[in-house]
C-alpha positions in Angstrom: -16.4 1.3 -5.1 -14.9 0.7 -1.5 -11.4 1.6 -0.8 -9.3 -0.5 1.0 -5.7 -0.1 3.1 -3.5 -2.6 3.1 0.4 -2.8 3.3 1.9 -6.0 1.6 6.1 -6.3 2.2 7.3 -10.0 0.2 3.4 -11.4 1.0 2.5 -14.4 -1.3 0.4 -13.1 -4.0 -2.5 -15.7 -3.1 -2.4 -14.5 0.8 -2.7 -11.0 -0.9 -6.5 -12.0 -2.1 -7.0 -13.7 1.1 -6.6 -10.4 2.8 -8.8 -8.8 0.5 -11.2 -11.2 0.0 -11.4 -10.5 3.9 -11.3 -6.8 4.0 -14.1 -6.3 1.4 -16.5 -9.3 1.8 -15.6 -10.0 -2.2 -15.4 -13.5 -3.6 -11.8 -12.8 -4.9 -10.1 -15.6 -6.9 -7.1 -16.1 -8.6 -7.2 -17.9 -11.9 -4.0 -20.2 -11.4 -4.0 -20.9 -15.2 -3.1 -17.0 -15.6 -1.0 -17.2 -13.2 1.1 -20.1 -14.8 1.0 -18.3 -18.4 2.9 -15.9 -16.5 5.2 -17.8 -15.1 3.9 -17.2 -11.3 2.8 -19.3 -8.5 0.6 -18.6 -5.4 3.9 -17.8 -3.2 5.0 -15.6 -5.6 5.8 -12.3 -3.1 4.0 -8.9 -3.6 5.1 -5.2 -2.2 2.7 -2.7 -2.2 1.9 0.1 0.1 -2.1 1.2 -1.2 -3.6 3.9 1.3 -7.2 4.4 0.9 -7.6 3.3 -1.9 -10.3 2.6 -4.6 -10.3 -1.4 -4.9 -10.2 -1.2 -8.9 -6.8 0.8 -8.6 -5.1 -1.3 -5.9 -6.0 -4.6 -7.8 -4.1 -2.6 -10.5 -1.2 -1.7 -8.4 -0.7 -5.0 -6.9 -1.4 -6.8 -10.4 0.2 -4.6 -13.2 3.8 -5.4 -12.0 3.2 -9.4 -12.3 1.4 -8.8 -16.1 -1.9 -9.7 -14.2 -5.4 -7.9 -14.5 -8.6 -8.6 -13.0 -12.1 -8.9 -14.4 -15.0 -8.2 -12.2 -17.9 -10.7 -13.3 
C-alpha cells in the first residue's frame, strides 16, 4: 500500500483527490451522488494533517469526518 504526505488546511474536498490522484498515480474519483446524500459539494473544505501515511488510513482520515468511505474497485 503506498503512503502518502499531504497537509490539507480548508482545501475543497475534490482538490483533495486531485492531489492525490497526483501523488499516487491512482484513478481517484469522487462519487458526487454520495456526496449530495451527504449533504456535501466538491468545495466543501477538508483539514487534515496525514504524515506518511498508508493510503487506506488517510482516505479514512480525510473521509470519516464528512460520513464518506471509499471502495477500491
Amino acid at each position: 500500500m503506498q503512503r502518502v504526505t499531504m497537509n490539507f488546511d480548508a482545501t475543497p474536498i475534490s482538490d483533495v483527490a486531485d492531489m492525490l490522484r497526483d501523488q499516487t498515480g491512482l484513478n481517484i474519483l469522487l462519487d458526487r451522488q454520495a456526496l449530495d446524500e451527504e449533504g456535501i459539494t466538491p468545495d466543501t473544505p477538508v483539514q487534515a494533517k496525514i504524515t506518511n501515511a498508508r493510503l487506506d488510513n488517510a482516505l479514512a482520515r480525510i473521509l470519516h469526518p464528512h460520513n464518506l468511505t471509499y471502495v477500491v474497485r
